[in-house]
N, C-alpha and C positions, 0 to 999 in steps of 0.2 A: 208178806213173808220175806225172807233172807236165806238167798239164796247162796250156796258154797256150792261150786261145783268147779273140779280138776283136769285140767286138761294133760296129757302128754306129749310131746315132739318129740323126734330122735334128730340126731347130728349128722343128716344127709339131708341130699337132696338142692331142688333150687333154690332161692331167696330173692325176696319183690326189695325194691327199692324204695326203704319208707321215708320218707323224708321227715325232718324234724319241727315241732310247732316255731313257730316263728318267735316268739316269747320268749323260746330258751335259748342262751348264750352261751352257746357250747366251749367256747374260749375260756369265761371264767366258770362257767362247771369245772373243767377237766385243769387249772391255772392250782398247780403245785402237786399232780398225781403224773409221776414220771412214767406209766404204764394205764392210761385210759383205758377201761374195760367196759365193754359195750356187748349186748347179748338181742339177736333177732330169734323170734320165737313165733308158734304159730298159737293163738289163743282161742281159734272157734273154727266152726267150720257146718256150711250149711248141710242137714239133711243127715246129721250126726245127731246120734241119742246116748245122752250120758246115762251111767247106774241107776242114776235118781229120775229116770224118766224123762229129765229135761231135753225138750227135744232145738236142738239149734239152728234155726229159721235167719233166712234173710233180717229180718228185722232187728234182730237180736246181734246180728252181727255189724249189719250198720251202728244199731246202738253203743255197742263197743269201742269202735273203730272211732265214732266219732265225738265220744265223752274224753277216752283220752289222748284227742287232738283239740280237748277244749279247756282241759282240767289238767293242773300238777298234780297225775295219779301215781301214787305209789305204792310198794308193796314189802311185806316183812318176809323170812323165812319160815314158813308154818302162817295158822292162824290164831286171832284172840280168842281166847274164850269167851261167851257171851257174857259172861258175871264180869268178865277185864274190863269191856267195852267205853265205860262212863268213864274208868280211871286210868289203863295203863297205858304207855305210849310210847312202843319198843322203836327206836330208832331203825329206818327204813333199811331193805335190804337191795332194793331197786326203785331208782328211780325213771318212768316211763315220760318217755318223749314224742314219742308220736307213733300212730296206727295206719295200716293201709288195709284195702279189700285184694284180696288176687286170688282169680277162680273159683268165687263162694267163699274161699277163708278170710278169717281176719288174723292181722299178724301186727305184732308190737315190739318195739324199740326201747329197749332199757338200757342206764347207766347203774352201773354196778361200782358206789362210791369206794374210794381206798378206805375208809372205816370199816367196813365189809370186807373186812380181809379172808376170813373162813370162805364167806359163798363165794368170791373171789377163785379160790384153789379148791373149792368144789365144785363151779363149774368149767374149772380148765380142766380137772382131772378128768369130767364127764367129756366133755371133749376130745381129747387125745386117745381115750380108749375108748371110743363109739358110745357113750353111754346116753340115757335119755334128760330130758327135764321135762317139770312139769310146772301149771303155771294153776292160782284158784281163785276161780271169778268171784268177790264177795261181794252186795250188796242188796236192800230192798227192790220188791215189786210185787206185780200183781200174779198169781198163780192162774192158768185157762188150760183147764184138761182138754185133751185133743182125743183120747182113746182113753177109755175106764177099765177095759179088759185089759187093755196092756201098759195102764195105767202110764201112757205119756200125756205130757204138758209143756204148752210154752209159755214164757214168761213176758208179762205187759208194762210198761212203764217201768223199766228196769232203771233203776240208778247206782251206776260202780262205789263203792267208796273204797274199793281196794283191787286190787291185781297183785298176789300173793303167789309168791315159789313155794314149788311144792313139792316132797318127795313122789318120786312120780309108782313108787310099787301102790302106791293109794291111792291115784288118778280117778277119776271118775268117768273121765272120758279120754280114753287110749285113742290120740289121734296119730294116722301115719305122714306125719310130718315134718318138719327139720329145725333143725337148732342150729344155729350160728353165733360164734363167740366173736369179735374182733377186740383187739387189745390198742384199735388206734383209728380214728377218724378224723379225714381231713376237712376242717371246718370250710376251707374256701368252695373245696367239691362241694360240701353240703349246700354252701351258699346257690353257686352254679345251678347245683338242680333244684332248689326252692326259684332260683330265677329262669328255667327254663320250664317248670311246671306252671309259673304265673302266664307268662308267655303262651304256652300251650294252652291255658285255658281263658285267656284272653281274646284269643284266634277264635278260642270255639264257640265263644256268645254270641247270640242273636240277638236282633233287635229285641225280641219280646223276653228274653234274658234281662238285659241292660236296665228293661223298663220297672223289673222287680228289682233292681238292687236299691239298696241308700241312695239319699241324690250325694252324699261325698264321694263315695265310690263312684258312681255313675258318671260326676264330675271329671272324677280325676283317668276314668277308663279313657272317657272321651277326650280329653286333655292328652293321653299320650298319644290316642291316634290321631290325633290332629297334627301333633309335635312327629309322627313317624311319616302322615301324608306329606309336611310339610320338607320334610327332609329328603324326602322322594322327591318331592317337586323339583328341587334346588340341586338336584342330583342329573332332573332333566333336564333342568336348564344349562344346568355345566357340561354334562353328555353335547346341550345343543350348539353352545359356546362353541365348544372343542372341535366339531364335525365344521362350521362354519368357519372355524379357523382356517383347516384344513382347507376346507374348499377355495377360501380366499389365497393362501401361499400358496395352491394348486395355481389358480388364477396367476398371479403374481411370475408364477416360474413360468409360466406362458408368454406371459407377457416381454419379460427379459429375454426369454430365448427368440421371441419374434426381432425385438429389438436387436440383439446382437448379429443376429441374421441380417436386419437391416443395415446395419452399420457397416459390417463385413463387406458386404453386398457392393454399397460405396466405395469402400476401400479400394475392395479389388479390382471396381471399374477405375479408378484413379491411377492405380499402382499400371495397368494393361496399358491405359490411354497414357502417362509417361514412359511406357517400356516402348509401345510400339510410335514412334514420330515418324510421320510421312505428309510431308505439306501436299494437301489438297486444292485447288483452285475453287474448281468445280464442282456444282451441285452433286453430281455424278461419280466425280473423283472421289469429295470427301462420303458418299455410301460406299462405295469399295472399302478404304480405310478401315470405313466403322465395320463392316463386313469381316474383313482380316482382325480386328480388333473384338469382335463378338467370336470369332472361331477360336481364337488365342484364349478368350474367357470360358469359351465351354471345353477346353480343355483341362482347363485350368483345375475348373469344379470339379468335372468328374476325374482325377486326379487324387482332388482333396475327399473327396471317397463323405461330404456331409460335415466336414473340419470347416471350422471359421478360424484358422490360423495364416497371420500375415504372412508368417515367414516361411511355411513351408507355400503357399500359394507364389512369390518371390521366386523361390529355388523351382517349382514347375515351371512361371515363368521362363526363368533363365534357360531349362533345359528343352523348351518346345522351341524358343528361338535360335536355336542352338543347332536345330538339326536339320536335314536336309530337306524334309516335307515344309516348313516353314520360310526356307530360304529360298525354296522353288516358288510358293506359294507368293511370297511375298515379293521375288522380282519378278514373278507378272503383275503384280498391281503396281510397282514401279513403272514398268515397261507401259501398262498403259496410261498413266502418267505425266509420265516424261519422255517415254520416246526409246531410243537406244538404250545400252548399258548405261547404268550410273551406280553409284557405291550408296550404300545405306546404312544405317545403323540399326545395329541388333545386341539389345540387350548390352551396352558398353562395349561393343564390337565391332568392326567397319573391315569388308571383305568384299572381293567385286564377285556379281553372280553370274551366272550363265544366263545371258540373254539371247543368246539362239534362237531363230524362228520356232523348232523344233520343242525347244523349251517352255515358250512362249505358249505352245499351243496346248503341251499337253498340264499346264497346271492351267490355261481355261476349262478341259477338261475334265481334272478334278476337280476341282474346288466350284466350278459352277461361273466362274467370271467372264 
């Protein structure tokens, strides 16, 4: 049998996101129509019984959904008469691009051509003032009564050869759902989400998935996860580059800072050991020196506050020799020495010290000599 049955939508409500068959080239569709019109519609919906009995089942709506995401289906304003069928062939009034499922309904996507100028301004005008549309499912299949007393039926081996507009006061099935007009569609978005729906359903295969598809497909799945492990890989290994870098310039500044510590280190004993001159003889003699010459260096340091600078280490120099702890310090190590008073140098300086017994005894008793 052949079936016509009418559906209605009104102009509220949410709208699914149907994306377009991959076939159609929305660019040169819409390539010289300065106002692209485009209309989302709801066409079935499960558990809904039209006038005519037909009751609208899961399968019936799959069926729908996925003949015209298979098929160039298209539909006229009204339909043919059955006597027209063999001969007439009114130029389309919509062209259908692709179908989705959302919440038990099925919902479809049409281009509404600039030759279609009339449906065009009748369905903006339904639009603008809340009005309804309707949509009428036309095609062969098999008839399977469900209930005789209430005389429904669902329909078996359905095949669309049409999706026809339809004034909706003659619907057959008044469905409460929504109608969407757009006058513009951005082909790259469309693209985006045909390329994030592959994606998404890419992730969701399972092996025992992969194992039922074509071996081209299968190929080419397993081709890009190989091509996405692979780039992961190379991802880790620059992640591990990068961290080892790091560690090594880590290393490296360690390295420099020990060294420059050493160097300094040098320095400053050379810079001490020419500041302080005091001729030694004696085994004995010259460890006092070096003694007086280790206290002038830790003073030095802690001065320099963890600084490896020559010149401010220089200028501490000059001012510990300078002052009167250092000159008492330093003519007792004179004193035991040499004997009596003698003159010394101090940092580019020559001044005679107190060698007083007095003197004498009490920087043995600081300093430890």
């Amino acid at each position: 049998m052949d079936l016509i049955d009418t559906i209605v939508t009104e102009f509220r409500g949410e709208f699914p996101n149907i994306p377009i068959r991959k076939e159609v080239n929305v660019e040169e569709l819409t390539k010289g129509d300065d106002d692209p019109f485009f209309i989302t519609l709801k066409i079935s919906e499960v558990g809904a019984t039209s006038g005519n009995g037909l009751v609208h089942d899961e399968t019936f709506g799959e069926t729908l959904s996925k003949q015209i995401n298979e098929q160039a289906a298209h539909g006229i304003a009204g339909h043919l008469k059955d006597e027209d069928r063999s001969t007439a062939f009114p130029m389309p009034a919509v062209y259908w691009l692709g179908a989705a499922r959302l919440n038990g309904a099925t919902w479809a996507k049409g281009y509404i051509p600039r030759t279609a100028e009339k449906v065009r301004e009748h369905f903006r005008i339904q639009k603008v003032t809340g009005g309804k549309a309707a949509t009428s499912i036309y095609g062969p299949g098999t008839r399977e009564t469900l209930d005789k007393q209430k005389k429904t039926w669902r329909l078996a081996d359905f095949k669309l050869e049409q999706l026809d507009l339809a004034p909706f006061e003659r619907a057959a099935l008044p469905l409460e759902g929504v109608f969407v007009v757009t006058a513009q569609m951005d082909a790259q978005s469309q693209k985006d989400e045909e390329n994030m729906e592959k994606s998404q359903i890419i992730a969701e295969l399972t092996a025992e998935d992969v194992k039922t598809l074509p071996a081209v497909v299968r190929e080419a799945i397993i081709k890009q996860y190989q091509e996405q492990e692979g780039q992961q890989e190379q991802v880790k290994e620059l992640q591990s580059a990068v961290e080892a870098g790091k560690a090594r310039i880590s290393e490296l500044e360690q390295q420099l800072a020990k060294v420059q510590v050493a160097e300094f280190s040098i320095a400053l004993d050379k810079l001490v050991a020419e500041t302080i001159k005091i001729d030694a003889k004696s085994e004995d003699g010259k460890k006092r020196v070096a003694s007086l010459q280790s206290l002038v260096r830790r003073y030095v340091v802690a001065e320099l506050a963890g600084k490896t600078d020559l010149d401010a280490a220089q200028a501490a120099i000059k001012e510990y020799t300078a002052s009167d702890e250092y000159k008492t310090l330093a003519g007792a190590v004179v004193a035991e020495l040499a004997g009596p008073a003698a003159l010394i140098a101090q940092a580019g300086k020559s001044g005679e010290i107190d060698m007083s017994p007095e003197a004498q005894a009490k920087a043995r008793s600081d300093f430890g000599f």
